[in-house]
FITOR-672091 format. One record per residue (C-alpha): residue in three letters; x, y, z. Coordinates in steps of 0.2 Angstrom, whole numbers, plus 5000, padded with zeros to 4 digits. Example, Ala and Ser with C-alpha at 12.3 -4.5 7.8 and 13.67 -1.06 7.14 Angstrom:
- residuo; x; y; z
- ALA; 5062; 4978; 5039
- SER; 5068; 4995; 5036
END
This chain:
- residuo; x; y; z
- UNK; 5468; 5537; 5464
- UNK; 5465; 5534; 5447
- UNK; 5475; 5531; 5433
- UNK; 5481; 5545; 5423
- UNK; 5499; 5539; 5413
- UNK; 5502; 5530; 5399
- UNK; 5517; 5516; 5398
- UNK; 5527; 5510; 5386
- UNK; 5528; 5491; 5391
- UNK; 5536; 5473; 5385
- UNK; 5528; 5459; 5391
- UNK; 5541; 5446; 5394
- UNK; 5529; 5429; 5397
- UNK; 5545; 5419; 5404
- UNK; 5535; 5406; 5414
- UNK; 5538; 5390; 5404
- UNK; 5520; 5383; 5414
- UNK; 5509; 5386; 5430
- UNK; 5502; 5380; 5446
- UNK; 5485; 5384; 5440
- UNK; 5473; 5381; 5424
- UNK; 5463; 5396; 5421
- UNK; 5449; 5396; 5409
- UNK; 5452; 5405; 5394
- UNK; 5473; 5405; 5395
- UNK; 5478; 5420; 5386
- UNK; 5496; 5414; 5383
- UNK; 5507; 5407; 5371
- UNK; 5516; 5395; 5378
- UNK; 5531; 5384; 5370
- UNK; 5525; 5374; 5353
- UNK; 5539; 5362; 5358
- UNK; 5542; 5359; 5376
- UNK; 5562; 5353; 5372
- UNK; 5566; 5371; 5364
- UNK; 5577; 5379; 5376
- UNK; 5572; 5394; 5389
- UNK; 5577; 5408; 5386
- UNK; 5593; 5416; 5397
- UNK; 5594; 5427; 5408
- UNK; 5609; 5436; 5397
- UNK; 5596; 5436; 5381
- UNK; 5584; 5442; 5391
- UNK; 5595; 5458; 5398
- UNK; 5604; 5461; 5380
- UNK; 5584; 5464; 5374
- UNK; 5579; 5476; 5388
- UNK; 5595; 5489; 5386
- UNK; 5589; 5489; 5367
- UNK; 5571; 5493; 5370
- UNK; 5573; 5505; 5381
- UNK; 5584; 5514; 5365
- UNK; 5569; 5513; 5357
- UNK; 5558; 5521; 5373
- UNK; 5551; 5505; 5382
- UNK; 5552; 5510; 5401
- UNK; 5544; 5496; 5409
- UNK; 5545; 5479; 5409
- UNK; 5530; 5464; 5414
- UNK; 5536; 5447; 5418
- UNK; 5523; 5434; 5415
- UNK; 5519; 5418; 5409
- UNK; 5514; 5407; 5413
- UNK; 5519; 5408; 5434
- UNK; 5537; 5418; 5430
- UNK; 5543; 5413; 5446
- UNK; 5543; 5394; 5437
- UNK; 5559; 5402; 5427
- UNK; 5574; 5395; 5436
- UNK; 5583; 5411; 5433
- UNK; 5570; 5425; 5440
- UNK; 5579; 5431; 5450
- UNK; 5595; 5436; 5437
- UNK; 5580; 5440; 5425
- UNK; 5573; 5451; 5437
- UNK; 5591; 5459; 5442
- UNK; 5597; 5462; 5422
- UNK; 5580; 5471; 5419
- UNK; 5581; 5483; 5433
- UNK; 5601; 5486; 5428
- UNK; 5594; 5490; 5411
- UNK; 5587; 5505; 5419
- UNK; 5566; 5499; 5418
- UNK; 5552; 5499; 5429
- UNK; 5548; 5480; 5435
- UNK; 5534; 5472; 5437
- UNK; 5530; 5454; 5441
- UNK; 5513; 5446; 5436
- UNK; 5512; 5429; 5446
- UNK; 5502; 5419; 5457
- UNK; 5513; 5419; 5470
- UNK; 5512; 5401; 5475
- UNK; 5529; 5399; 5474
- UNK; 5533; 5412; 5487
- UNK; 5525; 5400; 5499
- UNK; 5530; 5384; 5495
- UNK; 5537; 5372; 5482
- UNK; 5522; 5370; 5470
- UNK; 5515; 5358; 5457
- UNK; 5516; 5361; 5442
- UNK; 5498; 5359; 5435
- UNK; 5497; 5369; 5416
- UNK; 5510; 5364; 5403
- UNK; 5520; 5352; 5412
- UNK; 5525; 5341; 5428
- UNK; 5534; 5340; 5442
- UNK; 5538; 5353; 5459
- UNK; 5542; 5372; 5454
- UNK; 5553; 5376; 5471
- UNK; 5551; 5390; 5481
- UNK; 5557; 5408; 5478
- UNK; 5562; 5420; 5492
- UNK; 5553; 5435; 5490
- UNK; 5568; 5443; 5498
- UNK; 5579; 5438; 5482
- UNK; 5568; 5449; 5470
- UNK; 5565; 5463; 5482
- UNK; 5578; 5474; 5477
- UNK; 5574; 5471; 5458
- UNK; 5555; 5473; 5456
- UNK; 5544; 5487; 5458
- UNK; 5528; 5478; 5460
- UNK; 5522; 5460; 5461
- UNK; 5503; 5459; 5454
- UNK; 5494; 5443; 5460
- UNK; 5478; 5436; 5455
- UNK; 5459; 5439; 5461
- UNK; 5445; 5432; 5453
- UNK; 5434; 5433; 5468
- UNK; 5431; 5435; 5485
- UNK; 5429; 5417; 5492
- UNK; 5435; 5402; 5486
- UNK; 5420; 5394; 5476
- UNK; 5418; 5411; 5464
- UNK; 5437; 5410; 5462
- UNK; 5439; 5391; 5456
- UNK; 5426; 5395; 5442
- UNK; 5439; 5405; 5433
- UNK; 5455; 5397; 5439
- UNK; 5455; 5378; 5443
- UNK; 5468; 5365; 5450
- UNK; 5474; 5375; 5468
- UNK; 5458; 5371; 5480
- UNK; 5464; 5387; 5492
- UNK; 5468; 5400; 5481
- UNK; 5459; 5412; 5487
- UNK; 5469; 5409; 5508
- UNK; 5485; 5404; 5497
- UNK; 5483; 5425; 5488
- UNK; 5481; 5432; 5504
- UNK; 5494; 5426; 5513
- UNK; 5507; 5431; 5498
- UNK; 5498; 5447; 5500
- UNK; 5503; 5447; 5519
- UNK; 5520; 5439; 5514
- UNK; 5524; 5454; 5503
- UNK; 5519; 5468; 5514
- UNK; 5528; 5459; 5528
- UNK; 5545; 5459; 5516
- UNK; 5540; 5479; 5511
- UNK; 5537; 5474; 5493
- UNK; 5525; 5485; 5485
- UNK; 5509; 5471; 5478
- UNK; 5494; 5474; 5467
- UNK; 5479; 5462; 5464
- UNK; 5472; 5459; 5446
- UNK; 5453; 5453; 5443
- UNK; 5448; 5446; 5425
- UNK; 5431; 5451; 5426
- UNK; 5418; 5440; 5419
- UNK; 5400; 5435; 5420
- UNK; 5403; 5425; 5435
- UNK; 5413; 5438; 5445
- UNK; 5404; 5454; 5440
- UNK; 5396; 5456; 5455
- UNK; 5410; 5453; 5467
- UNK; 5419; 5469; 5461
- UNK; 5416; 5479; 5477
- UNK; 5418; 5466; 5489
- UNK; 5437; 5462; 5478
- UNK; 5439; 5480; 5481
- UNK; 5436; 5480; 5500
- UNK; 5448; 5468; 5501
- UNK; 5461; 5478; 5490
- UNK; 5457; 5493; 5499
- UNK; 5459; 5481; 5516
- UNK; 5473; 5473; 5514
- UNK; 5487; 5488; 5507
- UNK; 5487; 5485; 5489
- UNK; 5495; 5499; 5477
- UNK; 5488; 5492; 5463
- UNK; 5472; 5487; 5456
- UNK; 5470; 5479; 5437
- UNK; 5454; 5474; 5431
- UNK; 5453; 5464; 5415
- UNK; 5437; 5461; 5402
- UNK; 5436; 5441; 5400
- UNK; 5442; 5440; 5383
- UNK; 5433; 5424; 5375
- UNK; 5446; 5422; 5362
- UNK; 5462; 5417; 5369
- UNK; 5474; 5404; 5361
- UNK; 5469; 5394; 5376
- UNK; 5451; 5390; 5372
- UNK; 5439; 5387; 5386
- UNK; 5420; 5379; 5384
- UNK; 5413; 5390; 5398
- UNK; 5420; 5403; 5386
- UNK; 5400; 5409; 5384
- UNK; 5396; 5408; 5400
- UNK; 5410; 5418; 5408
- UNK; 5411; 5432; 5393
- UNK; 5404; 5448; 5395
- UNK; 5389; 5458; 5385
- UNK; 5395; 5473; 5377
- UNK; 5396; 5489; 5388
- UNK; 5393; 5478; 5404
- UNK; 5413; 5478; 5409
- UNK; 5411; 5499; 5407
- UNK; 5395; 5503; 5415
- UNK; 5400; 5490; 5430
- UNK; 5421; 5496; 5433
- UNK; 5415; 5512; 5430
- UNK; 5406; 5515; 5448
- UNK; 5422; 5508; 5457
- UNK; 5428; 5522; 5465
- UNK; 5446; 5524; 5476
- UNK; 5443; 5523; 5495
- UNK; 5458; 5524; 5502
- UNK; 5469; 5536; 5491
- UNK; 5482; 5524; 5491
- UNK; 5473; 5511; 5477
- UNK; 5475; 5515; 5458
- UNK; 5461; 5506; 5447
- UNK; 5464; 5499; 5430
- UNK; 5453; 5496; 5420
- UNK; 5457; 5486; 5404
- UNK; 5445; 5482; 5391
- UNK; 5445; 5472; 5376
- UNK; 5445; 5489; 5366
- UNK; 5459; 5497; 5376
- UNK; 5470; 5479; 5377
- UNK; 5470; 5477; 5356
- UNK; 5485; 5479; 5347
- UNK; 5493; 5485; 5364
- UNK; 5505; 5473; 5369
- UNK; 5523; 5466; 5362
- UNK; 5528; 5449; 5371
- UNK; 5541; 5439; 5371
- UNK; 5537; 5420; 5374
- UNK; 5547; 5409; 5385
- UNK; 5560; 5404; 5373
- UNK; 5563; 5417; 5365
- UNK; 5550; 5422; 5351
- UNK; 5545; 5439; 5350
- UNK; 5527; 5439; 5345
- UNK; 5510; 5449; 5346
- UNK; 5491; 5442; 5346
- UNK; 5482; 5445; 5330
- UNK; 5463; 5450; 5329
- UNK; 5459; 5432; 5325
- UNK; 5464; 5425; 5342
- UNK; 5480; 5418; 5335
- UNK; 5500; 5427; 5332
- UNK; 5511; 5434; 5322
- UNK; 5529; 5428; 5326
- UNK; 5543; 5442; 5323
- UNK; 5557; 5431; 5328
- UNK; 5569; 5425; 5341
- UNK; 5575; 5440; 5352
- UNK; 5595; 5435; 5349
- UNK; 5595; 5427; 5334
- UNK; 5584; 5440; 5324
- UNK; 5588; 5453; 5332
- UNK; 5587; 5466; 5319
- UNK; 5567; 5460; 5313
- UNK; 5561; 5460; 5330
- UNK; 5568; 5478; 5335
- UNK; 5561; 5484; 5319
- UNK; 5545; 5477; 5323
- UNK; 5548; 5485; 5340
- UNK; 5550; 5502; 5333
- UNK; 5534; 5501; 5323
- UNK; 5523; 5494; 5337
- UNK; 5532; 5510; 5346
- UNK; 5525; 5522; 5334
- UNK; 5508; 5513; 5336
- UNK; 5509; 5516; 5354
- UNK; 5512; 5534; 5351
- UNK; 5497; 5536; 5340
- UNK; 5486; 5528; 5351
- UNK; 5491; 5542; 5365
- UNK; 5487; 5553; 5354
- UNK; 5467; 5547; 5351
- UNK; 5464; 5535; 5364
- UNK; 5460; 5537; 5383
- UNK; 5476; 5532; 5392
- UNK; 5477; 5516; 5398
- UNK; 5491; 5505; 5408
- UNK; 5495; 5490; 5400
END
């Protein structure tokens, strides 16, 4: 099936670090690695106020969100809140206790995938490729990924959680779409979200030339991908469609959105600036709401 909705989404990038380094890291993590994590109980007081303002789903990310030490009541206090759920993670952690490779030290311990059933909708896992080698040119530090994806993948459709696979889609992957797709299709996934390499990411890379993407090629090359098994929903998300679309909230806190020149604009601390970051809520609301109007739905 293809994608026909639009969603009004919070990104909450909770994962303090991650178990692999991936070229181009779009996130902002932490400027100071003492400053608290934010709770659980911050976490759930923000979500019942965006959902006033008509937020109806939520992303957790990261970073590897499973790293937060409190996932699970995250999760739970979301879901209570009354939004959709949706976990972005490699999934390591569902396997194993894992090292911590990005942003940090030491063993991030397993998480029962049985603990977060009831409170996620989906869980969207990572697929750069489909074998090893292509994989560990975009996301280094975990020498069997690509196994390591797979089994999660079995993992959740043992457990009856619903999963979905995401693809950044760069030069050294392009030609590798279908055979990502086969596997999709092959392995039960709902969900399929394909994401233009964006160059430009706090993160900087030096493959950044290599791996980016010439203009039109992410369109003219996603837009063959057809649906096979009518269960599959594409994504596509280009650079176009991604600007100016998302509202995150770091992991300790900061509300914040990624500016045209690859840096942030801070808003404030969910809790204590309460009152400025749901204002800037309501504005990047309205602009949400415009860009349905003129735009080509997208899921983001």
């Amino acid at each position: 099936m293809m994608h026909t909705g639009y969603v009004t989404t919070i990104n909450l990038a909770i994962g303090p670090n991650c178990p692999v380094r991936c070229e181009g890291c779009y996130n902002y993590f932490a400027e100071n690695p003492e400053e608290p994590l934010i709770t659980a109980d911050e976490i759930t007081d923000f979500a019942a106020k965006a959902k006033e303002y008509g937020v109806s789903k939520a992303t957790l990310s990261g970073g590897d969100p499973l790293f937060h030490p409190e996932i699970v009541a995250i999760a739970r206090g979301i879901k209570g809140a009354g939004l959709e759920v949706k976990l972005d993670t490699v999934g390591t952690s569902f396997l194993d206790d894992v090292p911590i490779l990005y942003k940090g030290r030491g063993l991030a311990p397993k998480v029962d995938v049985s603990s977060l059933k009831p409170h996620v909708d989906l869980v969207s896992i990572p697929l750069d490729g489909a074998n090893q080698t292509t994989i560990s040119r975009f996301r280094r530090g975990r020498h069997n990924l690509f196994a390591e994806t797979l089994a999660v993948a079995g993992l959740l459709q043992k457990t009856g959680v619903s999963f979905g696979y995401n693809t950044v889609a760069h030069a050294s992957n392009l030609s590798e779409l279908p055979a990502i797709q086969r596997i999709a299709e092959d392995t039960g996934a709902k969900e399929w979200q394909i994401f233009e390499f964006d160059p430009n990411g706090p993160n900087p890379t030096s493959k950044k030339d290599l791996l980016r993407l010439a203009p039109g090629q992410f369109a003219s090359e996603t837009n063959m991908l057809k649906p096979v098994s009518g269960i599959l929903m594409i994504v596509r998300k280009s650079l176009l469609d991604r600007s100016d679309a998302y509202f995150l909230i770091d992991s300790t806190g900061l509300a914040w959105q990624p500016t045209q020149e690859g840096a942030r604009r801070v808003f404030g601390h969910i809790s204590r600036d309460s009152d400025v970051v749901m204002s800037a809520l309501k504005s990047h609301m309205s602009r949400v709401k415009d860009r349905q109007s003129t735009w080509r739905p997208i899921n983001f």
